[in-house]
Every structure is written in C-alpha cells, then in structure tokens.
MIMI-53994 format. One line per 2 residues: their letters; for each residue x, y, z of N, C-alpha, C, O, CB. Coordinates in nm, 3 decimals. Glycine has a CB too. Layout:
BEGIN
a = X/Y/Z/X/Y/Z/X/Y/Z/X/Y/Z/X/Y/Z | ...
This chain:
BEGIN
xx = -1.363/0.485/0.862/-1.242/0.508/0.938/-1.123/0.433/0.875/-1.014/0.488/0.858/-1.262/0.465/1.083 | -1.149/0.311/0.841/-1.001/0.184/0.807/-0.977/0.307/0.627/-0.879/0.354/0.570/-1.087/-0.105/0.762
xx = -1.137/0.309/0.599/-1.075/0.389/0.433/-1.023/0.477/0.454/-0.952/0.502/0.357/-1.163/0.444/0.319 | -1.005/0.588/0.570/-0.957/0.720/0.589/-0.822/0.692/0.586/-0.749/0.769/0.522/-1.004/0.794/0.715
xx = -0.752/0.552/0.667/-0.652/0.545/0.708/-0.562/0.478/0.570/-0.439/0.481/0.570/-0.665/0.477/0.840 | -0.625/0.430/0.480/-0.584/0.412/0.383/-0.515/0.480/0.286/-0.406/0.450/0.235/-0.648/0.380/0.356
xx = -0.620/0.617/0.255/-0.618/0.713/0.241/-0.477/0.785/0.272/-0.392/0.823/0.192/-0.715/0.740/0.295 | -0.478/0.791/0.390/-0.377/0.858/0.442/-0.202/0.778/0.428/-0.085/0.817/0.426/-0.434/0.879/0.595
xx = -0.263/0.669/0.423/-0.059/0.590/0.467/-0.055/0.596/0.277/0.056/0.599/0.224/-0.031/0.316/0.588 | -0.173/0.595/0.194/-0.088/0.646/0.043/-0.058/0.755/0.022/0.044/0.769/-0.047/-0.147/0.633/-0.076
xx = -0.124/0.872/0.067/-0.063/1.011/0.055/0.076/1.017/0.127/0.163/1.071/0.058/-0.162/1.124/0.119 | 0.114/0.976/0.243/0.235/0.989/0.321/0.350/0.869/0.209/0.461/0.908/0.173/0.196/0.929/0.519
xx = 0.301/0.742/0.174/0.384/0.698/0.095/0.387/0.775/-0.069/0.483/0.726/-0.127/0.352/0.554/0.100 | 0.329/0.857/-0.141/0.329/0.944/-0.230/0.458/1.038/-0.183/0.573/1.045/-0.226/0.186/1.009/-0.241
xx = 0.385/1.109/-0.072/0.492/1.201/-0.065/0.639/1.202/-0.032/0.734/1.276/-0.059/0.454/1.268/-0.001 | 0.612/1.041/0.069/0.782/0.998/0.092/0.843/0.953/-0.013/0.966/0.959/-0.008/0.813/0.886/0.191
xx = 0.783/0.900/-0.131/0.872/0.835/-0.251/0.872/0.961/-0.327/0.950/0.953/-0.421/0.805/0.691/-0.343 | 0.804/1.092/-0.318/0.877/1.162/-0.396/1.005/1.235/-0.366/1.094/1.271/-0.443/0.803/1.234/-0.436
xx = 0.992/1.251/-0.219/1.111/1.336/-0.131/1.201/1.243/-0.098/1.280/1.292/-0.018/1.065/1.412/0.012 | 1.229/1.121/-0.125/1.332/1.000/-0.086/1.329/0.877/-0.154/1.327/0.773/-0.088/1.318/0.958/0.049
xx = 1.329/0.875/-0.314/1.270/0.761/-0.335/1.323/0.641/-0.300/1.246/0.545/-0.300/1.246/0.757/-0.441 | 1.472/0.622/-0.262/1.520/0.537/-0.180/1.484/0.488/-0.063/1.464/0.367/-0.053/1.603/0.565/-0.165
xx = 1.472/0.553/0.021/1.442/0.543/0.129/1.316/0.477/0.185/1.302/0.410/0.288/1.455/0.643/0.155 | 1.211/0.518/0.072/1.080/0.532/0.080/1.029/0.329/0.045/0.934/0.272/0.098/1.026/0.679/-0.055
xx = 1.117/0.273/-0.046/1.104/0.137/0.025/1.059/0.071/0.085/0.958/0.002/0.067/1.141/0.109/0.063 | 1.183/0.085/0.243/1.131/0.020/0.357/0.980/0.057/0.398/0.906/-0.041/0.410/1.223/0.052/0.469
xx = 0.918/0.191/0.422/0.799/0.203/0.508/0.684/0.138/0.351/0.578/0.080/0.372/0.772/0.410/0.588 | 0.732/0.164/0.217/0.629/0.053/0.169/0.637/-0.056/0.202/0.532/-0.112/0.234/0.618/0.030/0.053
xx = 0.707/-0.098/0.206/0.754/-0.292/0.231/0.700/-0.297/0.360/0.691/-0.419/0.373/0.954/-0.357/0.237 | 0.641/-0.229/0.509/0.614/-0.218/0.598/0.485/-0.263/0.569/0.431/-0.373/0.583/0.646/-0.116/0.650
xx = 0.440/-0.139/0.518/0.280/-0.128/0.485/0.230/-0.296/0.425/0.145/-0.369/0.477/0.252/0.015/0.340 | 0.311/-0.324/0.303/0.285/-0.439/0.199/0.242/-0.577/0.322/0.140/-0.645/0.328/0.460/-0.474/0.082
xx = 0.384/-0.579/0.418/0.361/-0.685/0.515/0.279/-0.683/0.612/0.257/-0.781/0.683/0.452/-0.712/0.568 | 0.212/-0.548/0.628/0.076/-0.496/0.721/0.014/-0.627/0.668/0.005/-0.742/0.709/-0.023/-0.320/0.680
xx = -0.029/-0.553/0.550/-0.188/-0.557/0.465/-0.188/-0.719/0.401/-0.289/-0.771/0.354/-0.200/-0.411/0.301 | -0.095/-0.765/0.408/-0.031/-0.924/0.339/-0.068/-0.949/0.484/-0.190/-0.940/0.487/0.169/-0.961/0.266
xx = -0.033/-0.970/0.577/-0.081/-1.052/0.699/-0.262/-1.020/0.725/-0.344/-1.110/0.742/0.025/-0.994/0.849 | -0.281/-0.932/0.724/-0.442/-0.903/0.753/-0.525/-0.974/0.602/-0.646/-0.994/0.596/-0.474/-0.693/0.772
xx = -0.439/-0.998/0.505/-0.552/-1.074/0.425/-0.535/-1.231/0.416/-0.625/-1.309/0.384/-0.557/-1.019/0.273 | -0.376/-1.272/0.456/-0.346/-1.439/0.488/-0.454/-1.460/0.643/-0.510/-1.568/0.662/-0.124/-1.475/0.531
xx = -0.469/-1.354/0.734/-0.576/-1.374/0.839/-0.707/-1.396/0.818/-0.764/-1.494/0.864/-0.581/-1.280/0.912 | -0.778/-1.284/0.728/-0.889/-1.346/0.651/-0.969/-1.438/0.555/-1.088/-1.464/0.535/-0.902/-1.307/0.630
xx = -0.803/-1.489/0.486/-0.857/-1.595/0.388/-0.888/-1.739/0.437/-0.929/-1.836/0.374/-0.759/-1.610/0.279 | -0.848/-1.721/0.606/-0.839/-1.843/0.657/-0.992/-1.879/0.704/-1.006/-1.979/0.774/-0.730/-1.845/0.771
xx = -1.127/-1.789/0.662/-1.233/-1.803/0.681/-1.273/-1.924/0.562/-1.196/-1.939/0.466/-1.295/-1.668/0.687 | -1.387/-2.000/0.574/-1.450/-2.107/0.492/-1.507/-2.065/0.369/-1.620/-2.017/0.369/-1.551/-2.172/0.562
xx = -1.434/-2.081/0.248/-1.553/-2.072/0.142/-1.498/-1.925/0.056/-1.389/-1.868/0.047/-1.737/-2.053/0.235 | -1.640/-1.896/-0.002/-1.552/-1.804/-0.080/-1.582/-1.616/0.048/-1.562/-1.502/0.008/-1.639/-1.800/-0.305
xx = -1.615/-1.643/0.146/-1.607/-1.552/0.240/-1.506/-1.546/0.275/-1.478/-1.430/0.306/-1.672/-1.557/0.328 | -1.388/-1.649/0.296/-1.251/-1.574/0.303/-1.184/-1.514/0.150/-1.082/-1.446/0.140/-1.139/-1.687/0.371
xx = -1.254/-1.551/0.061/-1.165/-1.464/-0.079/-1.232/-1.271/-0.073/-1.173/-1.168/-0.104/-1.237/-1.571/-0.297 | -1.369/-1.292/-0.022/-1.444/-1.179/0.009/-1.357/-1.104/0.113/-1.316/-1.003/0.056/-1.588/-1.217/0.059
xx = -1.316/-1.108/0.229/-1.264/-1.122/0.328/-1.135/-1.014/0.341/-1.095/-0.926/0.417/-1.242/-1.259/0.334 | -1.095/-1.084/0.206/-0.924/-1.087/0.211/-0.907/-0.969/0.056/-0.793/-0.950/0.014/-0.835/-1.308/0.179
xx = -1.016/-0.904/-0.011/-0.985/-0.878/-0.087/-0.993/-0.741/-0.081/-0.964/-0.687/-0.188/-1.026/-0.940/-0.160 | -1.034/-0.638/0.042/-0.982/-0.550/0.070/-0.889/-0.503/0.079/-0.855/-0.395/0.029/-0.999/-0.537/0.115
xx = -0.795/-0.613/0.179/-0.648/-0.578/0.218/-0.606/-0.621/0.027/-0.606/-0.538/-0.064/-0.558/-0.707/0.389 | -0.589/-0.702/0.019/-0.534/-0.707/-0.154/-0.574/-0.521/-0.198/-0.491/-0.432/-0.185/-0.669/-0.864/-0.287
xx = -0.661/-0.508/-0.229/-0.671/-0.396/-0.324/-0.594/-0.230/-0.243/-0.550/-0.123/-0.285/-0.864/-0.384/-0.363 | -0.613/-0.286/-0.126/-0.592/-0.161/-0.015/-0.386/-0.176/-0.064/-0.329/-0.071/-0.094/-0.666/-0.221/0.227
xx = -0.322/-0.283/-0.065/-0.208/-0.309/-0.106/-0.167/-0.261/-0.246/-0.049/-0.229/-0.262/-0.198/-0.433/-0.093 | -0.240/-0.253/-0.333/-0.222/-0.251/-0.467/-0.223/-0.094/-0.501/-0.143/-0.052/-0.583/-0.331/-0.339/-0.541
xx = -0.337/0.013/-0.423/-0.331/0.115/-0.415/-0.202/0.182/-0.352/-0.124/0.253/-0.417/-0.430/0.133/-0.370 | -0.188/0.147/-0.194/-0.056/0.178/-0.141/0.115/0.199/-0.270/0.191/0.296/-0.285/-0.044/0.034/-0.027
xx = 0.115/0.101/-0.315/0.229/0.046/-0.403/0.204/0.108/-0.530/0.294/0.108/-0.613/0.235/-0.117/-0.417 | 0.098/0.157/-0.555/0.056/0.238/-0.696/0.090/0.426/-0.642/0.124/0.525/-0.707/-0.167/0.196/-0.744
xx = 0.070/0.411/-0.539/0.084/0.572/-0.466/0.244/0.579/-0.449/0.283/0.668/-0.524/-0.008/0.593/-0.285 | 0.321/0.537/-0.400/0.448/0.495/-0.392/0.558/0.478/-0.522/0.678/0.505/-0.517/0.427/0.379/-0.331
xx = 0.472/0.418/-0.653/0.558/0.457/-0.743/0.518/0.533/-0.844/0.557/0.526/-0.961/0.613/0.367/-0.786 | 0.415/0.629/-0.783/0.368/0.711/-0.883/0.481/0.859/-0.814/0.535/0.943/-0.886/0.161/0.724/-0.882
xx = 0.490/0.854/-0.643/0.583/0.957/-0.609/0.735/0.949/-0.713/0.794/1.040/-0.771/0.613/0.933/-0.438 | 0.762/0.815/-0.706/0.863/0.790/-0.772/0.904/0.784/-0.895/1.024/0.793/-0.921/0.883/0.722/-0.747
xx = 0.776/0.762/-1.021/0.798/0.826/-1.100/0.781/0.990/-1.127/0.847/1.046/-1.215/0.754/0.762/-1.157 | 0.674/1.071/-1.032/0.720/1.193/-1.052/0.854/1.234/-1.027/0.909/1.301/-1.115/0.651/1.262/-0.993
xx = 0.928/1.200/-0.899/1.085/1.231/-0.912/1.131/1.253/-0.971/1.170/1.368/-0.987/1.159/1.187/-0.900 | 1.171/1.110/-1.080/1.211/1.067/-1.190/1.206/1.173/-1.314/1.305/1.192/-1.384/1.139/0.953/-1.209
xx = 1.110/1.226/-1.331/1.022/1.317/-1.438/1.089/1.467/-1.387/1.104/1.553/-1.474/0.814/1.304/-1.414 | 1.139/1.503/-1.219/1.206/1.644/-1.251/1.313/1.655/-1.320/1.375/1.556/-1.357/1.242/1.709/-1.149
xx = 1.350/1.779/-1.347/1.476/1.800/-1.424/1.602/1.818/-1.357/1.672/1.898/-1.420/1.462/1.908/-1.502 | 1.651/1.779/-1.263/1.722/1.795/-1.154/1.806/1.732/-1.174/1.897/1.723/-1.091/1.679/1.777/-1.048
C-alpha cells in the first residue's frame, strides 16, 4: 500500500513538472518535507535500526525528486 502511494505522488509529480515546471516546486518541496520528517522520526530509533528505519523514506525521497526533474527535463527537450 505505502509503495502504491509512492508510486503514485511520482507519477503526479512527473506529470506536474512536465505541465508546470514552475509551479511544480512547491508540491515537490511538500512531498521532500513529508518524507524528511518520517525519516528524522525513524532515525530516532537505537542503533543501526534507526539507519534501517529511515532509509525508506530517504530512497522514497530520492525517487520522488528524480520523477520531478525528469518531467522537467522532458519540458525542456520540447521544441516549443
């Protein structure tokens, strides 16, 4: 379910940075401060179970922000 939803807020940030790449920013920077608080929440576990923990939201972040300026470099790439 959490991967579905993952899934989904990069396709919607894909498609918003290609149709607005301005715009499209803020709801990354949204997402970024989601997924940045849910892994500063988990790292606060003991040991290396909070680096385990916390390294979902990291990678789940890294994807988001890779989907986001990949809309944006397709933009970039029309001839418009």
């Amino acid at each position: 379910m959490i991967i579905g939803g993952i899934v989904a807020i990069c396709v919607l940030l894909l498609i918003f940075a290609f149709l607005a790449p301005r715009l499209s920013r803020w709801p990354q920077k949204g997402v970024d401060e989601t997924l940045d608080a849910g892994s500063r929440g988990a790292s606060h576990a003991p040991g290396r179970l909070g680096r385990w923990l916390s390294k979902p939201f990291r990678s789940s972040e890294k994807a988001a922000d890779k989907s986001a300026s990949a809309g944006r470099r397709g933009r970039a790439k029309l001839p418009l």
